[in-house]
DOLO-617193 format. One record per residue: residue in three letters; residue number from 1; x, y, z of N, C-alpha, C in turn. Coordinates in pm, whole numbers. Each point is the difference from the previous one (the first is absolute). Example, Ala and Ser with C-alpha at 12.3 -4.5 7.8 and 13.67 -1.06 7.14 Angstrom:
<nodes>
('Ala'; 1; (1319; -569; 780); (-89; 119; 0); (90; 120; 0))
('Ser'; 2; (-35; 105; -72); (82; 119; 6); (-77; 109; 73))
</nodes>
This chain:
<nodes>
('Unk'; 1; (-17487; 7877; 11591); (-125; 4; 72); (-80; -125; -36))
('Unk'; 2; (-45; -55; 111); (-96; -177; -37); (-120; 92; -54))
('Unk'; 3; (-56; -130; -54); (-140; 19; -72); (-117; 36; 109))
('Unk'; 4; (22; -12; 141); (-91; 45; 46); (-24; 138; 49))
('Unk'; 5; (114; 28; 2); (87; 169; -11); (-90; 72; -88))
('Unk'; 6; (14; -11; -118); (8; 26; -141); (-168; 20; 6))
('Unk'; 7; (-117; -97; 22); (-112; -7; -55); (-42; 115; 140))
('Unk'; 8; (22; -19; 151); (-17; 47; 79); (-27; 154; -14))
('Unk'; 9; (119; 60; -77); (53; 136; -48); (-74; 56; -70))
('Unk'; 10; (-55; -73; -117); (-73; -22; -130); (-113; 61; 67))
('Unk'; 11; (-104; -100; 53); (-81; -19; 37); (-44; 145; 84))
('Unk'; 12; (39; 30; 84); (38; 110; 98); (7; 190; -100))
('Unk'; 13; (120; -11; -65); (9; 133; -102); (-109; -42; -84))
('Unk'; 14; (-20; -93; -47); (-158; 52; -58); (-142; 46; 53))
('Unk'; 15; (44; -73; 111); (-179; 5; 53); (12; 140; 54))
('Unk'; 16; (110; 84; 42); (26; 103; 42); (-13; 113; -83))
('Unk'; 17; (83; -28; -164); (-52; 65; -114); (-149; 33; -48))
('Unk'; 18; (-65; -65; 3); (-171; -52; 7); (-47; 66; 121))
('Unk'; 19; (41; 33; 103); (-39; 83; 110); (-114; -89; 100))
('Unk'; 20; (59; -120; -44); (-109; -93; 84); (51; -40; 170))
('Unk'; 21; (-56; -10; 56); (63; -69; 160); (7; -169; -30))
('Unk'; 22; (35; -46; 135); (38; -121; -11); (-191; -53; -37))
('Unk'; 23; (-65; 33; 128); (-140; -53; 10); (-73; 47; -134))
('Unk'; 24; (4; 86; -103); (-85; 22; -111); (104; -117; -91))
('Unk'; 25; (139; -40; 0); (58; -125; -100); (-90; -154; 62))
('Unk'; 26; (-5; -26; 152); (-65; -54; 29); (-105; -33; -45))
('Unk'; 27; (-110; 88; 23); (-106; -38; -62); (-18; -2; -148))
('Unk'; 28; (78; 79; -88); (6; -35; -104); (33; -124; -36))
('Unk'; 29; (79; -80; 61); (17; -141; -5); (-49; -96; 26))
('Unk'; 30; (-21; 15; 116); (-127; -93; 99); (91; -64; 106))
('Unk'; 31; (114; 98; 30); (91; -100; 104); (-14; 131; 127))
('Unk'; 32; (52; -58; 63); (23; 70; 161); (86; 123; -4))
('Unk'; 33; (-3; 90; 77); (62; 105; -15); (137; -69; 55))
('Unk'; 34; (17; -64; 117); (124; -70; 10); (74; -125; -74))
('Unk'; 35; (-75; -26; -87); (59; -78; -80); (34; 107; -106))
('Unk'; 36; (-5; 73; -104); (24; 132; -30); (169; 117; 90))
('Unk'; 37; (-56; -35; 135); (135; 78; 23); (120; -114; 16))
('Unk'; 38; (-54; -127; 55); (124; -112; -32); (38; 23; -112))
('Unk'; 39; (-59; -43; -102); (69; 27; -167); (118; 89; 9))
('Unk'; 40; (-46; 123; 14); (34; 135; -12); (165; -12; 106))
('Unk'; 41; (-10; -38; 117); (139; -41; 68); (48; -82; -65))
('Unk'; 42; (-42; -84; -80); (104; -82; -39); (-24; -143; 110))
('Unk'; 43; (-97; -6; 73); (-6; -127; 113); (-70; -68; -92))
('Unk'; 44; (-48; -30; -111); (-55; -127; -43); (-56; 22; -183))
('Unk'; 45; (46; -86; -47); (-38; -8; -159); (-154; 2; -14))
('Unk'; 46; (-47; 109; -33); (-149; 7; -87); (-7; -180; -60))
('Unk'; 47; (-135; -40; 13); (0; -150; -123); (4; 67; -175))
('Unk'; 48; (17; -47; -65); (-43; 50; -131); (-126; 37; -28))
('Unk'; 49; (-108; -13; 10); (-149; 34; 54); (36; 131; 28))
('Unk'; 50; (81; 40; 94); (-50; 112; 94); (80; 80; -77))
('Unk'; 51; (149; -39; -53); (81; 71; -102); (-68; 73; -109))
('Unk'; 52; (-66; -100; -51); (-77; 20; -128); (-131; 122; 26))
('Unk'; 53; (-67; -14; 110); (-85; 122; 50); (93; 102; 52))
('Unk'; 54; (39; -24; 54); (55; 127; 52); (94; 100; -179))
('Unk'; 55; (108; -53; -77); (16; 51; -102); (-179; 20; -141))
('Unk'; 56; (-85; -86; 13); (-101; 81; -61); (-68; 147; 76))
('Unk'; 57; (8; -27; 171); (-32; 126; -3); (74; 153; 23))
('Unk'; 58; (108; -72; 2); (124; 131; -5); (12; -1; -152))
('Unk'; 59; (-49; -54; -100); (26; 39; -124); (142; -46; -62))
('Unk'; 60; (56; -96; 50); (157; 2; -38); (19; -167; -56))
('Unk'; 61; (86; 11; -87); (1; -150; -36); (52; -74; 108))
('Unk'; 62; (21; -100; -11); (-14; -118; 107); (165; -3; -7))
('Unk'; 63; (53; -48; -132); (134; 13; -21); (90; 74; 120))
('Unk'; 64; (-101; 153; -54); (139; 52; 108); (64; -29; 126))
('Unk'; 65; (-81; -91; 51); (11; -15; 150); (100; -81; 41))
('Unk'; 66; (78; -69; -171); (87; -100; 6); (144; 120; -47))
('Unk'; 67; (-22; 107; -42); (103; 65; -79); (114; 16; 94))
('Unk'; 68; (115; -14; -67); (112; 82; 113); (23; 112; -31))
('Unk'; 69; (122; 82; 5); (32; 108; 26); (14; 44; -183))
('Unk'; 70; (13; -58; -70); (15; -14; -149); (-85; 42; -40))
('Unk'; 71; (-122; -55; 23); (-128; 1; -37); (-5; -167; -82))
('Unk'; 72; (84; -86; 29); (1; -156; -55); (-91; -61; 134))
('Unk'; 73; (-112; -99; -59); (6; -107; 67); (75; -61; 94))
('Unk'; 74; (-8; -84; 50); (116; -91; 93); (-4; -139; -152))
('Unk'; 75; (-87; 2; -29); (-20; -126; -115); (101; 37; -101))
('Unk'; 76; (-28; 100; -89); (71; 90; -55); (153; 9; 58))
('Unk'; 77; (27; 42; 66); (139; 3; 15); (40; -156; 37))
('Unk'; 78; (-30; -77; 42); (24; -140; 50); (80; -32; -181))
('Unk'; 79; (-159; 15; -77); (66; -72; -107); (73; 86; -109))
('Unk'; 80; (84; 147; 85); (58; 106; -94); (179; -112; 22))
('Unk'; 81; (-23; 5; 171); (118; 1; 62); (57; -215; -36))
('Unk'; 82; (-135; -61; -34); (61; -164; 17); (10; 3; -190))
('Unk'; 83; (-71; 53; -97); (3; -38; -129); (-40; -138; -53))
('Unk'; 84; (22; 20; -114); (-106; -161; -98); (135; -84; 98))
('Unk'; 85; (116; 3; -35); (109; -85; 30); (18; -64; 113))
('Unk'; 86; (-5; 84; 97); (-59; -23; 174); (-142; -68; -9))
('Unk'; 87; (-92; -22; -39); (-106; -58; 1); (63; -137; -78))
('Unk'; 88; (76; -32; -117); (12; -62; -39); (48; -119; 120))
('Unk'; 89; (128; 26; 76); (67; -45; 37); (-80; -73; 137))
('Unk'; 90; (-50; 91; 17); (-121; -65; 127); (-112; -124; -38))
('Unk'; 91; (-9; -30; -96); (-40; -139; -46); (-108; 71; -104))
('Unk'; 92; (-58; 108; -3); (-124; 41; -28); (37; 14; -204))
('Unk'; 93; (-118; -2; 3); (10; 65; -198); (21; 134; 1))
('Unk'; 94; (117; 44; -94); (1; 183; 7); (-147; 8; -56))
('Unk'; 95; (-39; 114; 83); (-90; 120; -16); (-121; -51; 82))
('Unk'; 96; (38; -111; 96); (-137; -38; 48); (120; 84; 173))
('Unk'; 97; (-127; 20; 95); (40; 8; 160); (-65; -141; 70))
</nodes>
């Protein structure tokens, strides 16, 4: 599932958990009720701004919105699955991304 899948979903079972409609996340945010249900389809990435409000007022860390099915990061697994050695080899200093 892409990341816009993922936050879309997120975004959606929570605000639903919370018992809020689209238009009370809206205004809790300060965005449009259709910008709110775009998110929510999956037609367009929240900015980080709007990420960041929208997870303070659903209460949820911000993180999760990146989690996969693991409960890992995408960062997190990036650097479960490449290691210090794989970073090495890519020109970089181990332990830096």
């Amino acid at each position: 599932m892409d990341l816009k899948c993922r936050i879309a979903i997120k975004i959606k079972t929570s605000r639903k958990a919370r018992r809020l409609t689209q238009e009370d996340l809206a205004g809790l945010i300060g965005r449009s009720v259709d910008a709110v249900s775009n998110i929510e389809r999956a037609k367009g990435l929240p900015s980080l701004d709007a990420l960041e409000a929208i997870a303070a007022k659903l209460e949820i860390p911000i993180a999760e919105f990146f989690e996969n099915s693991r409960g890992r990061t995408r960062l997190a697994s990036h650097a479960a699955r490449s290691g210090p050695a794989a970073r090495s080899r890519e020109g970089g200093p181990v332990g830096s991304l």
